[in-house]
C-alpha positions as CSV (number, residue, x, y, z in Angstrom):
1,X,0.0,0.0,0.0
2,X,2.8,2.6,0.7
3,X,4.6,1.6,-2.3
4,X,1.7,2.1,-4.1
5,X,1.3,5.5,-2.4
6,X,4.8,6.6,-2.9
7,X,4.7,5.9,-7.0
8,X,1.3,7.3,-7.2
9,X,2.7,10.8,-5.5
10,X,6.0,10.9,-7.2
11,X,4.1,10.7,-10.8
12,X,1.9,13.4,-9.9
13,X,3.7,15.7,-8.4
14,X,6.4,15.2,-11.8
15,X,3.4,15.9,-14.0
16,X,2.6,18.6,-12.4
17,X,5.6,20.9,-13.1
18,X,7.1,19.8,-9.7
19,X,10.8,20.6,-9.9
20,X,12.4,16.9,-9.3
21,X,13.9,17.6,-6.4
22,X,10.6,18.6,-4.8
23,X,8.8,15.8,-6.2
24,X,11.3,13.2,-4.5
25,X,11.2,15.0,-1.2
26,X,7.1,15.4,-1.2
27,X,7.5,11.3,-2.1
28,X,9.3,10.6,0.8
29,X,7.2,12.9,3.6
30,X,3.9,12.3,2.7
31,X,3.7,8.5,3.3
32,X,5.5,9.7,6.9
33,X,2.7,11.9,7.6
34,X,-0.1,10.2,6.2
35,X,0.6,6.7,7.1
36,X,1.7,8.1,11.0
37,X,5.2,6.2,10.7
38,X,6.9,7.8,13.5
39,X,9.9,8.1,12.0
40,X,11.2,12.3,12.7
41,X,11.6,14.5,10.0
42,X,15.2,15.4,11.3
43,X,16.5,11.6,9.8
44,X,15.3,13.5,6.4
45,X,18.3,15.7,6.3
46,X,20.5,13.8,8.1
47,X,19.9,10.9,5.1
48,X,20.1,14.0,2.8
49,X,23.0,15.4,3.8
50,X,24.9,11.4,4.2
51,X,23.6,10.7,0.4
52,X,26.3,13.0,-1.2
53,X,29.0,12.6,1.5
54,X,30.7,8.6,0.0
55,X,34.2,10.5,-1.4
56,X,33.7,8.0,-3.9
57,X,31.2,10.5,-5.5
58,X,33.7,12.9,-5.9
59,X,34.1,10.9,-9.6
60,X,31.2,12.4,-10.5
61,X,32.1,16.1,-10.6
62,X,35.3,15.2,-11.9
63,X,34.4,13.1,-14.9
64,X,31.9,15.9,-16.1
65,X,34.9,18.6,-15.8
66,X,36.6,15.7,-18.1
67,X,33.9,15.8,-20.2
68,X,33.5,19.6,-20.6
69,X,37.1,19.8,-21.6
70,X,37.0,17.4,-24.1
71,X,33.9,18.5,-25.8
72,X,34.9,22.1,-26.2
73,X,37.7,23.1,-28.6
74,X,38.8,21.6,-32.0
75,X,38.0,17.7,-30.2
76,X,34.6,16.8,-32.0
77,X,35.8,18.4,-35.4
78,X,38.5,16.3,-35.9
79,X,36.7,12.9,-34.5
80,X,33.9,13.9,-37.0
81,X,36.5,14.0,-40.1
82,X,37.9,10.7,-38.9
83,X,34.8,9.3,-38.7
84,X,34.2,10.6,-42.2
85,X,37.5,8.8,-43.3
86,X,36.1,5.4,-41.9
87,X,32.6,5.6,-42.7
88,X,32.0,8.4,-45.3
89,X,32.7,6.0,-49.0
90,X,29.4,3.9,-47.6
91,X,25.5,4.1,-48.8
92,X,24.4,6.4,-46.4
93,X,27.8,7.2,-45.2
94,X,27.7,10.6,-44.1
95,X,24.7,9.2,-41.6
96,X,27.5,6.5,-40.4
97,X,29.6,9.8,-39.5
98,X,26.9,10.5,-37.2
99,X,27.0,7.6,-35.1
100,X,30.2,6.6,-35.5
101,X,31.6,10.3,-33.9
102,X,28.7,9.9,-31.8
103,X,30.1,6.3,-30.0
104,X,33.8,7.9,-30.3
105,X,32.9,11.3,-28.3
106,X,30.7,9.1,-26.2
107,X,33.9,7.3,-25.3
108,X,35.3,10.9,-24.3
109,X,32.7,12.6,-22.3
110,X,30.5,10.3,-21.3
111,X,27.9,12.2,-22.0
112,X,25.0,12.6,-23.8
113,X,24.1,15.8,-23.9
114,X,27.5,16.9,-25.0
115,X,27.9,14.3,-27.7
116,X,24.2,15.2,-29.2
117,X,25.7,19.5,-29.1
118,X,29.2,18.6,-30.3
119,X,28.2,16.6,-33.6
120,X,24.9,17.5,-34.4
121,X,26.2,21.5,-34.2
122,X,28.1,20.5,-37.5
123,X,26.3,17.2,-38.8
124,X,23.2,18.5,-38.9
125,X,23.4,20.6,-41.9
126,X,26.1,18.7,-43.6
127,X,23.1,15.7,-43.8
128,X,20.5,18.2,-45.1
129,X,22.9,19.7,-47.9
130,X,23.5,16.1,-48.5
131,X,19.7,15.3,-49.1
132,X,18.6,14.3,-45.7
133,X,15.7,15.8,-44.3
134,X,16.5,17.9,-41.5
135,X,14.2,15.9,-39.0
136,X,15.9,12.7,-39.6
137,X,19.3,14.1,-39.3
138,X,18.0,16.0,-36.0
139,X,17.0,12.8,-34.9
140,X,19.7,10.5,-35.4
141,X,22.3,13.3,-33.9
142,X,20.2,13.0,-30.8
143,X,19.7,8.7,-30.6
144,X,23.2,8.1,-31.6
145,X,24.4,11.4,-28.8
146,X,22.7,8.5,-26.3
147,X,25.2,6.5,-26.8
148,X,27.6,7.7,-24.9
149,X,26.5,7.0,-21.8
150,X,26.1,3.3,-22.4
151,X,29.5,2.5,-23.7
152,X,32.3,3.6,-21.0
153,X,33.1,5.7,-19.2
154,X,29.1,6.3,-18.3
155,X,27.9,8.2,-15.5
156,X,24.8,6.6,-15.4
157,X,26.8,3.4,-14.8
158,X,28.9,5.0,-12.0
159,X,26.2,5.8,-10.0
160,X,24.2,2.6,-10.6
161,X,27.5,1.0,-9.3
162,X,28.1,3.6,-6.6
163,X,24.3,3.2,-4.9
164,X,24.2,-1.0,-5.8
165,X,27.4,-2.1,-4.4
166,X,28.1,-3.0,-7.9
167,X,31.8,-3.4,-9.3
168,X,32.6,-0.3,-11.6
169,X,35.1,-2.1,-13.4
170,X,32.7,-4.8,-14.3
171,X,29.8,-2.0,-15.6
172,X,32.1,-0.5,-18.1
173,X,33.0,-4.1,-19.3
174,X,29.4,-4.6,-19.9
175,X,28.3,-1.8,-21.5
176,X,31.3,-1.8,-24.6
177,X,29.6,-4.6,-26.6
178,X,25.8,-3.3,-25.9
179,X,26.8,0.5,-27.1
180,X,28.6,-0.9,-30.5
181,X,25.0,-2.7,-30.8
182,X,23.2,0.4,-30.4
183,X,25.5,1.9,-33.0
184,X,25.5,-0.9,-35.3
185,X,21.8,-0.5,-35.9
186,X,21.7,3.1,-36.1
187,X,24.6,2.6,-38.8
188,X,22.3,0.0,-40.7
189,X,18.9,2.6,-40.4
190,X,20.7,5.1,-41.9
191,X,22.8,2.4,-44.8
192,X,18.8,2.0,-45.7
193,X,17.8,5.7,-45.5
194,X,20.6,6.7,-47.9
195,X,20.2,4.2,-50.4
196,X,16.7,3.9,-50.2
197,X,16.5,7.4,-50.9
198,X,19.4,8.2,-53.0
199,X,20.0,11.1,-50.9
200,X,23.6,9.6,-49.9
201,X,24.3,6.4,-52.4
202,X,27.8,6.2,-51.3
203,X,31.6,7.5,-52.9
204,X,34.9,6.5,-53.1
205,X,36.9,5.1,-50.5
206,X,39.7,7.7,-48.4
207,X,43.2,6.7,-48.8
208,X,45.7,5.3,-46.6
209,X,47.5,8.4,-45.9
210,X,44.4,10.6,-45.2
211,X,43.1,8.5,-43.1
212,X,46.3,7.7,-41.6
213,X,46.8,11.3,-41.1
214,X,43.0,11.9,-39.4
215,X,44.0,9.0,-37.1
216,X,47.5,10.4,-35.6
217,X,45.4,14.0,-35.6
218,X,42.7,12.5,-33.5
219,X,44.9,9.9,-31.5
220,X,45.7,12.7,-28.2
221,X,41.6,12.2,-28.0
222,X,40.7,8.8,-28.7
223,X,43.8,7.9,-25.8
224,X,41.5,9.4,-23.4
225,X,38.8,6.7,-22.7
226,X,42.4,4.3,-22.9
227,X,43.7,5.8,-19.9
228,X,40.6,5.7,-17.4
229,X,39.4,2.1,-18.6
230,X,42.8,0.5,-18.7
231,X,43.8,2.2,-15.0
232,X,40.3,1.0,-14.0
233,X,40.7,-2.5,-15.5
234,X,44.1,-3.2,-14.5
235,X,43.4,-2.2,-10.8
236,X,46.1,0.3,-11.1
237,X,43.5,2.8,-10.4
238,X,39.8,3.3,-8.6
239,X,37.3,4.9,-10.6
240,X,37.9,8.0,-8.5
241,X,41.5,8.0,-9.4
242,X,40.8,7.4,-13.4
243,X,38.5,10.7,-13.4
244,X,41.2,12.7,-11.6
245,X,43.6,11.5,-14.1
246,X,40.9,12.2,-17.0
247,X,40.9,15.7,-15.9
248,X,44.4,16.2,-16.0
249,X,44.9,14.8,-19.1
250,X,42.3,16.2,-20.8
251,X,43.8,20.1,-19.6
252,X,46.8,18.6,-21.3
253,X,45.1,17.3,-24.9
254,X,43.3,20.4,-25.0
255,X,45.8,23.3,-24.3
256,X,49.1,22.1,-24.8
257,X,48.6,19.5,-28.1
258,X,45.4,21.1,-30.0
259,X,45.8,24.3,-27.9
260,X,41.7,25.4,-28.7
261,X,41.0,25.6,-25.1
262,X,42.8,28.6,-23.4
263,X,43.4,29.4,-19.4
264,X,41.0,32.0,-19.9
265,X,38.4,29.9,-20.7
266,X,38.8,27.4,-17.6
267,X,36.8,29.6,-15.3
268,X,33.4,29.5,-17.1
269,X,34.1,25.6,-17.7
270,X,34.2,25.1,-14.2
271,X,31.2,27.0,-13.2
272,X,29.3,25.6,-15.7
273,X,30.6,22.2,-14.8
274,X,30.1,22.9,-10.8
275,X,26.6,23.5,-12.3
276,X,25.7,20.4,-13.6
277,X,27.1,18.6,-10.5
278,X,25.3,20.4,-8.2
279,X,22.1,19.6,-9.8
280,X,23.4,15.7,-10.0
281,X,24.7,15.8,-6.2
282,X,21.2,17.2,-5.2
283,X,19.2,14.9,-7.1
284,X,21.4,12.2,-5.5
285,X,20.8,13.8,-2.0
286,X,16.9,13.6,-2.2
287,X,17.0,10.0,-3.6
288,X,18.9,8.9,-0.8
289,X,16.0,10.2,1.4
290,X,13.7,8.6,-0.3
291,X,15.9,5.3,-0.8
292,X,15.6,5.6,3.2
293,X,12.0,5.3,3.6
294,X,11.8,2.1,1.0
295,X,14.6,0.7,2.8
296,X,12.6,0.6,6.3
297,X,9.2,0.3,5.0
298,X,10.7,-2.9,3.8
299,X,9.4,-2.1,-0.3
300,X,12.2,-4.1,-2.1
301,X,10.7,-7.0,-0.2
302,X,7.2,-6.4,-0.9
303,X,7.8,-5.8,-5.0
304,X,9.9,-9.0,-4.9
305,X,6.9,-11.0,-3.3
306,X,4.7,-8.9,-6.1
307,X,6.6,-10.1,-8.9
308,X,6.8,-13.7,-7.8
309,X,3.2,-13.7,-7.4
310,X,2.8,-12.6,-10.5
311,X,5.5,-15.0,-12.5
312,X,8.3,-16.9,-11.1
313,X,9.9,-16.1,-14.9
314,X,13.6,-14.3,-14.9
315,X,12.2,-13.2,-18.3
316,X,9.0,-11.7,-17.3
317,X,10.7,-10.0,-14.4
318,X,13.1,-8.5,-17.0
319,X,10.2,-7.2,-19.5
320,X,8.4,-5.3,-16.3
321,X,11.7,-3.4,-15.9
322,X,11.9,-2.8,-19.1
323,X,8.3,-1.2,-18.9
324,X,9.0,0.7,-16.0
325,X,12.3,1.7,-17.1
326,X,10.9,3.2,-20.4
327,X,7.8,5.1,-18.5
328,X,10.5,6.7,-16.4
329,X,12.4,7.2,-19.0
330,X,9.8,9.8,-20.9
331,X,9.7,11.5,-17.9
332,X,12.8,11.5,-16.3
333,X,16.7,12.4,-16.5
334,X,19.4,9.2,-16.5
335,X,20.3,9.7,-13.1
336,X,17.2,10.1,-10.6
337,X,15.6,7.5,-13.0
338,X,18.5,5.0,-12.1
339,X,19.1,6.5,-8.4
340,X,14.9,5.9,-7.6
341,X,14.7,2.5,-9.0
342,X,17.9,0.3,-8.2
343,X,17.4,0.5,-4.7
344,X,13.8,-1.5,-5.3
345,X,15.2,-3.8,-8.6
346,X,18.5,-5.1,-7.3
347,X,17.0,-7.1,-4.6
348,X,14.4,-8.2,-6.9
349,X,16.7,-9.0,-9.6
350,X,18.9,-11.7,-7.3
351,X,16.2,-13.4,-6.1
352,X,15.3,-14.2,-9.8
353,X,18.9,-15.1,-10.8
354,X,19.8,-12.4,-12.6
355,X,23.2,-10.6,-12.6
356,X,23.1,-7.1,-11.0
357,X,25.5,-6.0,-13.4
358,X,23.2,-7.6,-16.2
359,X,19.9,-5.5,-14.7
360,X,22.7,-2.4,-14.7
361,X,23.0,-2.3,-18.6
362,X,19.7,-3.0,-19.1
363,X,18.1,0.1,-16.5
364,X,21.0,2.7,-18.4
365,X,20.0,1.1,-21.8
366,X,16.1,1.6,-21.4
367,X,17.1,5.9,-19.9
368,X,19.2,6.2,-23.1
369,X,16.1,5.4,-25.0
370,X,14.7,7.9,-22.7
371,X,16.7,10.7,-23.4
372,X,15.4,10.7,-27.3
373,X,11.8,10.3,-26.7
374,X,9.1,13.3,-26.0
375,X,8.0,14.5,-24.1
376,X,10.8,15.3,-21.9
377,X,14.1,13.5,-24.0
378,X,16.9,15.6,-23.5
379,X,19.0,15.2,-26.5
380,X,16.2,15.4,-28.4
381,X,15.7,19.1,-27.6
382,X,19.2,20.0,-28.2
383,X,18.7,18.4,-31.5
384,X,15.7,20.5,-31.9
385,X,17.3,23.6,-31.4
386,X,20.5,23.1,-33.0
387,X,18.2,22.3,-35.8
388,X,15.3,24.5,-35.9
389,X,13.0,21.7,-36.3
390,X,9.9,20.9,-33.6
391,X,10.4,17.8,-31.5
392,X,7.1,16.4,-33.0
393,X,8.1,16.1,-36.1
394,X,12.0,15.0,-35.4
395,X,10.2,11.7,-33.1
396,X,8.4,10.7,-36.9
397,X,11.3,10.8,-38.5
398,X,13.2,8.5,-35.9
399,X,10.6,5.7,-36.2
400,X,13.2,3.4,-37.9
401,X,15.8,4.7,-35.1
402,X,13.3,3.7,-32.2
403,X,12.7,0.1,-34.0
404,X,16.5,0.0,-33.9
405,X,16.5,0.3,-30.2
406,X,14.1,-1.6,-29.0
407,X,15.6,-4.7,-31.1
408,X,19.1,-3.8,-29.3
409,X,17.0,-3.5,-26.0
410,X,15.5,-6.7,-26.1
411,X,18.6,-8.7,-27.4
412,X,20.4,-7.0,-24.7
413,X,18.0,-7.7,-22.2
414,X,17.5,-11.4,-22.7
415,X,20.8,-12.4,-24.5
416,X,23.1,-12.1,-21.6
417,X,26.1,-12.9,-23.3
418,X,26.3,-9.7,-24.6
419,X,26.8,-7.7,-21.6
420,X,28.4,-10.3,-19.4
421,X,31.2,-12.3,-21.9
422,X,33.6,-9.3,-21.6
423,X,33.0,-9.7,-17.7
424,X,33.1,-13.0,-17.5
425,X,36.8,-12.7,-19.5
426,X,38.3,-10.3,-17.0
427,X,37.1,-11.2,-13.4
């Protein structure tokens, strides 16, 4: 009944223009006051203010400062013209430049925001000179952008493995194979759209030396996601460690090698990326409140007796997170979407067998999705804007790009091997 209570409140108070934060917080102190639980308002803050205080959350900050370095500058031009070098010769090639800068800046940042404004800020009108129509470019500059938070490093993963208890090392693993899968559709949408519509039938292939020469130009960049994963994978580092090292390395790519980013410019970076963690670090604060109450009121333990009554199925199981997942998804950012419902699916998920780190790639894959669906999908804006087209008419355009997904969201989901034989290989 409370858990019941709680979803019903957090849904309307979300629809209702409620400011997340708000909406978490009202979540978590109405079942107190209506329900008479007896439990005093002061453990609110106290859980509040012990949600952001783990150091290991200092990575979070840290890999966004990362991330802001690398995706200002000269750093997305040249991964999109070695991207055109691999992938530009193909039917529909200059759609394949999309996704494949897309997966490589995703590599970099780790975010998808970024990787949606970097590329589609130049792609976009490249595809509609090309013959594209502006709402499918739009579109697929703001499914492929998702990408980056599914392949490593992800954020999303971090705090999935920060608030489970689940290895870091082993999330990244598992989310390399399921991002090139994601890409690898995207890459076969657009191979249809371009030939299909003779809009982009295809040219000759680069040379060895010009590609050659966009590799070594791009290289400084592309060693980037080689430094934090092989630290974190060789257990020369902790995740917290890696994103230090990120940061320092991408001040050094960025002002002394391509030398497009300037001391000057550092101190808006940083506000802007002290921003953006604030608003994570808060979300994360409120969550943990909330993530108090379920804890007590025992809810993991009632949803797991819900979903066994309903099927005793690992596969069912995994299609109701996949619903919930996606609802959320419309309506919510990446991170209070993960933050709200690990807590209740984790317990759920072992008692049906399933891998935790498994469940993890499937709860960031199902918010990716998220983030280019209306009515709230964030990279789907950005596409908008950078575009000038209205969000309506970008989501008709994507209808081949959503298919896409779902396929790679249900192979993912109930194909384990492609999350876990990476993990399996290094543990």
């Amino acid at each position: 009944m409370i858990l019941l209570f709680v979803v019903a409140v957090f849904l309307t108070t979300v629809f209702l223009g409620f400011p997340l934060v708000w909406a978490i917080l009202i979540s978590a102190v109405l079942p107190i006051m209506v329900f008479d639980l007896g439990y005093p308002l002061q453990a609110l803050y106290l859980n509040f203010i012990g949600g952001v205080e783990p150091n290991h959350f200092i990575a979070i900050p840290l890999f966004i400062v990362a991330g802001e370095l690398m995706s200002r500058g000269g750093v997305g031009q040249r991964i999109i013209t070695f991207s055109k070098e691999l992938f530009g010769f193909m039917p529909g090639g200059l759609g394949m430049v999309v996704v494949g800068a897309s997966m490589i800046f995703g590599g970099i940042s780790g975010s998808a925001i970024a990787d949606s404004a970097a590329i589609g800020s130049v792609m976009i009108k490249n595809m509609a000179k090309r013959g594209y129509t502006p709402a499918f470019a739009a579109g697929l500059v703001a499914a492929a952008g998702t990408i980056g938070i599914i392949i490593p490093p992800s954020i999303p993963m971090l705090i999935y493995g920060f608030v489970g208890g689940v290895s870091v090392k082993d999330l990244f693993l598992a989310g390399t194979v399921p991002g090139l899968l994601f890409g690898l559709l995207f890459m076969i949408v657009c191979y249809r759209v371009g030939k299909s519509t003779g809009c982009d039938a295809g040219g000759h292939r680069t040379s060895t030396a010009a590609l050659s020469k966009s590799f070594l130009s791009t290289l400084p960049a592309l060693m980037m996601p080689v430094l934090i994963l092989g630290g974190i994978f060789s257990g020369f580092v902790t995740p917290t460690e890696a994103a230090a090292l990120a940061v320092i390395y991408g001040l050094v790519v960025t002002m002394l090698i391509y030398r497009d980013f300037h001391l000057r410019d550092l101190p808006k970076l940083m506000t802007d990326a002290f921003v953006t963690s604030a608003i994570v670090m808060v979300v994360i604060g409120a969550t943990s409140v909330l993530g108090w109450l379920i804890t007590l009121e025992q809810m993991p333990t009632i949803l797991v007796g819900f979903v066994q009554s309903v099927s005793s199925s690992p596969w069912v199981f995994l299609l109701l997170v996949n619903i919930v997942m996606l609802v959320l998804g419309l309506v919510l950012d990446p991170v209070p979407a993960i933050l709200l419902t690990a807590p209740l699916f984790l317990p759920t998920a072992v008692s049906f067998g399933v891998d935790p780190v498994h469940l993890g790639v499937i709860m960031v894959c199902n918010v990716a999705i998220g983030l280019f669906t209306p009515p709230v999908g964030a990279t789907l804006y950005v596409a908008s804007r950078i575009s000038g087209v209205g969000v309506l008419s970008i989501a008709r355009a994507m209808a081949p790009l959503y298919i896409a997904a779902i396929i790679a969201l249900a192979l993912i989901t109930y194909v384990p091997a492609i999350s876990m034989t990476l993990v399996h290989a290094f543990r």
